[in-house]
Backbone bond lengths (Angstrom), bond angles and torsions (degrees), N, CA, C in turn:
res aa  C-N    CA-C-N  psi(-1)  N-CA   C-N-CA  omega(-1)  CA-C   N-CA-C  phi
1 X - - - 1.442 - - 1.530 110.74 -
2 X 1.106 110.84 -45.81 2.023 115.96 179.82 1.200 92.84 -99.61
3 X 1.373 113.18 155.57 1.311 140.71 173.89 1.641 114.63 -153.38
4 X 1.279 100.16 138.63 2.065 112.95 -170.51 1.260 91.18 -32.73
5 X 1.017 107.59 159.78 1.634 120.26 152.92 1.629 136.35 -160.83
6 X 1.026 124.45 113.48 1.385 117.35 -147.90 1.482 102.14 -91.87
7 X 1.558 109.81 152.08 1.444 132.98 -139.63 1.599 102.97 -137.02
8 X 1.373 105.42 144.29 1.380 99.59 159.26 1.625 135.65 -106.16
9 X 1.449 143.88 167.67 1.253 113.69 -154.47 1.400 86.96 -111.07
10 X 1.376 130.62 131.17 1.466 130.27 154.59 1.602 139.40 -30.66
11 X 1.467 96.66 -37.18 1.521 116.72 176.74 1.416 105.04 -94.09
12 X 1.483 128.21 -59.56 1.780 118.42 -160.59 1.344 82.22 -103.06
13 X 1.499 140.27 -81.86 1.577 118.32 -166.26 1.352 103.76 138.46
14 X 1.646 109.47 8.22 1.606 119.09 -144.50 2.206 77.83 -105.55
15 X 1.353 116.76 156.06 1.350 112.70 178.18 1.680 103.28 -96.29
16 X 1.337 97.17 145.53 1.229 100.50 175.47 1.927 110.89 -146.59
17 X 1.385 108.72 137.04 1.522 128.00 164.05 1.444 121.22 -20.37
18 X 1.584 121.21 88.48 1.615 105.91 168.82 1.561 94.62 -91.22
19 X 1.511 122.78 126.84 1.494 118.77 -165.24 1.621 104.68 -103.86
20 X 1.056 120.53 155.92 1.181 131.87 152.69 1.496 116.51 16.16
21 X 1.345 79.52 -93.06 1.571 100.64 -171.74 1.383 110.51 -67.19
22 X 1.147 124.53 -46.80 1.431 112.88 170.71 1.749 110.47 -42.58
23 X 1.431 118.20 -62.11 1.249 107.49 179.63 1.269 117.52 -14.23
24 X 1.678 116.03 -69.34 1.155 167.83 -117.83 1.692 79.13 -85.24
25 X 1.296 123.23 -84.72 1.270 146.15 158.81 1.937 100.40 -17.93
26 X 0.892 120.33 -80.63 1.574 137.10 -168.10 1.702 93.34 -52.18
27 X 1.375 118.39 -13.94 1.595 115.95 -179.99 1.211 116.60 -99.96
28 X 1.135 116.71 -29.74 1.488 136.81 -173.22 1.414 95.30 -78.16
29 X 1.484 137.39 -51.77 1.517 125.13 -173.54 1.808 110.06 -87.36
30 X 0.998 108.73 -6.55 1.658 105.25 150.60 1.794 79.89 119.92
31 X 1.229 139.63 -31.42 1.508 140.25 162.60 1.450 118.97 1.78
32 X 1.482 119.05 100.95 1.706 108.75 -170.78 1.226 106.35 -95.63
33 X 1.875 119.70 -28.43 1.781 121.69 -166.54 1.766 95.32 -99.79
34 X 1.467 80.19 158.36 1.443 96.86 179.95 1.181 109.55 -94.88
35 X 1.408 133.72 161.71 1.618 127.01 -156.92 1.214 92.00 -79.78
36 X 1.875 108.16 154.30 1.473 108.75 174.52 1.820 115.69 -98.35
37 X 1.495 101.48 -0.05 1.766 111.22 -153.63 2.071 89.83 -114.49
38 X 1.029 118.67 147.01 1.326 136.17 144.32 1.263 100.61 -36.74
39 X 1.663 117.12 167.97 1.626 104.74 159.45 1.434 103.10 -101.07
40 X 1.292 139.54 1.76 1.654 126.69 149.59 1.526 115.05 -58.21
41 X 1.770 110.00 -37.12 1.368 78.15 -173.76 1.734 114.09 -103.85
42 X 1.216 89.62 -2.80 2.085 107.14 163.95 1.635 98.27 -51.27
43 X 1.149 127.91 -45.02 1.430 124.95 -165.53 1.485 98.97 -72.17
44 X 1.543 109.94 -61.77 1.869 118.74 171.04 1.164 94.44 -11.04
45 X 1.573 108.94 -91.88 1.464 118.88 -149.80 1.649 113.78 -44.00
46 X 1.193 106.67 -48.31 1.288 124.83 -176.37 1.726 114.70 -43.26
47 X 1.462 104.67 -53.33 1.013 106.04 164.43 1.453 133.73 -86.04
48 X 1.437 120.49 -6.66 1.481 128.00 161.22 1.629 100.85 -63.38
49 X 0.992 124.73 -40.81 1.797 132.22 -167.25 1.460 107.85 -83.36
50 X 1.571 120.83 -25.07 1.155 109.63 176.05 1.837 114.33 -77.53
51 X 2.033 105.53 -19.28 1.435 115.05 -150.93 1.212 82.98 -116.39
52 X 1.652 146.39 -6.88 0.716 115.63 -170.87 1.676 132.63 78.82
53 X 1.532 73.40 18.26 1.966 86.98 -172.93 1.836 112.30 -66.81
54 X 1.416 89.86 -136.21 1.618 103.24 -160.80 1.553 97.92 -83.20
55 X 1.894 97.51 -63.85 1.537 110.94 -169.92 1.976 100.94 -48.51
56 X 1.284 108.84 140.41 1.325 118.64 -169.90 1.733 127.69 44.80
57 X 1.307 114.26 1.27 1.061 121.68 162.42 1.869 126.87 -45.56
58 X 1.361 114.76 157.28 1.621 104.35 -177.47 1.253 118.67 -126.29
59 X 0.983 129.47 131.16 1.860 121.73 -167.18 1.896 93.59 -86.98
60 X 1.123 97.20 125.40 1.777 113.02 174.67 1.639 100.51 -101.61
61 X 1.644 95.45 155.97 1.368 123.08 -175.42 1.338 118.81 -139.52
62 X 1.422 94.80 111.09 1.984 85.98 170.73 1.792 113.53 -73.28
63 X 1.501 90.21 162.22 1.368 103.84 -179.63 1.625 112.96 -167.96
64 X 1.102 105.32 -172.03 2.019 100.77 -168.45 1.612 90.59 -121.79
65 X 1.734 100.30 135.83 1.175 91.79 165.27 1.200 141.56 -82.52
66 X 1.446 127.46 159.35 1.362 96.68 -176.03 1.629 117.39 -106.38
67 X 1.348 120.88 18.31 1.119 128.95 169.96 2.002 106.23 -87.04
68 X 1.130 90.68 -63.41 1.554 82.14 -172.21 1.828 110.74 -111.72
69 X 1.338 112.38 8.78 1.518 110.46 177.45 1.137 125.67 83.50
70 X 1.557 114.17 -14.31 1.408 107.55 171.62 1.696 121.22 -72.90
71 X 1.382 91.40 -158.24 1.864 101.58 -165.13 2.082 80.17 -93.33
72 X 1.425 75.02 136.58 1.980 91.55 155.58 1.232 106.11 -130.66
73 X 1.159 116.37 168.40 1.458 144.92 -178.26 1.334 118.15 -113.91
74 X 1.229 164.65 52.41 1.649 147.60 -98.48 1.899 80.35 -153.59
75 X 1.578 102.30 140.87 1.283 111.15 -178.85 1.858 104.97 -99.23
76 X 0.811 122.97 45.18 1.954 152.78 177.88 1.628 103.94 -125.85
77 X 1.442 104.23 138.04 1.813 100.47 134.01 1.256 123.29 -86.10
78 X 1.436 106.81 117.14 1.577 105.10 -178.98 0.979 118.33 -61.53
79 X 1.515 113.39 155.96 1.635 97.84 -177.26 2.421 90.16 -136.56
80 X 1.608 91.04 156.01 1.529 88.94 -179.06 1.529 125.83 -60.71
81 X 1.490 129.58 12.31 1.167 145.66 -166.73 1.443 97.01 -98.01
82 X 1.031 125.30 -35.09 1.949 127.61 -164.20 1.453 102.29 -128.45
83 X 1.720 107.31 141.12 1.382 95.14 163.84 1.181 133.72 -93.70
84 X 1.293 127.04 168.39 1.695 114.56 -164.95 1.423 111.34 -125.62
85 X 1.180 108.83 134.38 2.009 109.61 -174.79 0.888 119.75 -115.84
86 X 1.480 127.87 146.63 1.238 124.86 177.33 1.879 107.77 -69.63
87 X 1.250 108.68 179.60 1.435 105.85 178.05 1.757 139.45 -65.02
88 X 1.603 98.19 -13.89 1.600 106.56 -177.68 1.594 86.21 -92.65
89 X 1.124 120.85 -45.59 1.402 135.59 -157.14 1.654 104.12 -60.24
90 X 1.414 104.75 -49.59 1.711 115.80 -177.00 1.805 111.74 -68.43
91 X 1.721 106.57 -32.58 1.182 112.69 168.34 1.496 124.56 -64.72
92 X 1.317 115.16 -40.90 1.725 120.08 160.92 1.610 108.60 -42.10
93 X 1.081 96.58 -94.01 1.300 119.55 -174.00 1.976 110.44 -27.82
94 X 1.143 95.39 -51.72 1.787 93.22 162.99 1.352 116.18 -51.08
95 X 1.488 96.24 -46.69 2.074 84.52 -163.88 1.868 104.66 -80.16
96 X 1.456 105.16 -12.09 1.767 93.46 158.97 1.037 131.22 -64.02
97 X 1.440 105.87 -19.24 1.660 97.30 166.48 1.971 93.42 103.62
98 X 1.331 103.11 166.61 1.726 116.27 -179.77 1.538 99.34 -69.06
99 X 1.094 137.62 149.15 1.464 160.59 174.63 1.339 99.51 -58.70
100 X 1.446 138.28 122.92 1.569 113.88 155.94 1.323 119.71 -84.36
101 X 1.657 104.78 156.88 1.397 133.63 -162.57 1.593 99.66 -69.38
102 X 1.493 103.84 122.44 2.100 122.91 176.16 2.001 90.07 -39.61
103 X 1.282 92.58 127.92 1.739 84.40 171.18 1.197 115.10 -88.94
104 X 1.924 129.63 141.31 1.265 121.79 -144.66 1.409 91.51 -73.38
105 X 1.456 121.20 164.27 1.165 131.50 135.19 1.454 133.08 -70.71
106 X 1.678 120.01 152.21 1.149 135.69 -163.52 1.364 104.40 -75.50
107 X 1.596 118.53 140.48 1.789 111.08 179.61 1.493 82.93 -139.20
């Protein structure tokens, strides 16, 4: 029913073996996609995510909040269009819920 099938790697580009049995394996745990990584760079990632490395890593930005003024840390560049919160501050403000919309006025 499975048969090898060669793959390309998302990250290096180099082809690599989805085999048999792996299929085979990838069917049995209910698995519908076929891997997108080599297993050199399946391991990479793996270990960038355990260390916190590069692969999937997030570049953070300080900034001031604008609820209470302190320092935030926000994984965005803020920009002067939006305001930016620190983390207790961003958590409030979520659980209030979306702002409602100014109701139009009559012309």
């Amino acid at each position: 029913m499975f048969q090898d099938r060669t793959l390309a790697c998302r990250d290096c580009g180099d082809a690599f073996v989805f085999s048999a049995g792996e299929q085979q394996f990838f069917a049995s745990k209910g698995l519908t996609n076929d891997p997108q990584r080599c297993a050199t760079c399946r391991a990479a990632a793996k270990r960038a995510r355990a260390t916190g490395g590069p692969v999937g890593s997030r570049e953070y930005h300080a900034a001031i909040c604008n609820s209470c003024g302190g320092q935030a840390v926000v994984p965005f560049q803020p920009r002067n269009d939006r305001p930016v919160y620190c983390s207790s501050c961003f958590d409030r403000v979520r659980a209030e819920g979306p702002t409602p919309a100014p109701a139009p006025t009559g012309a």
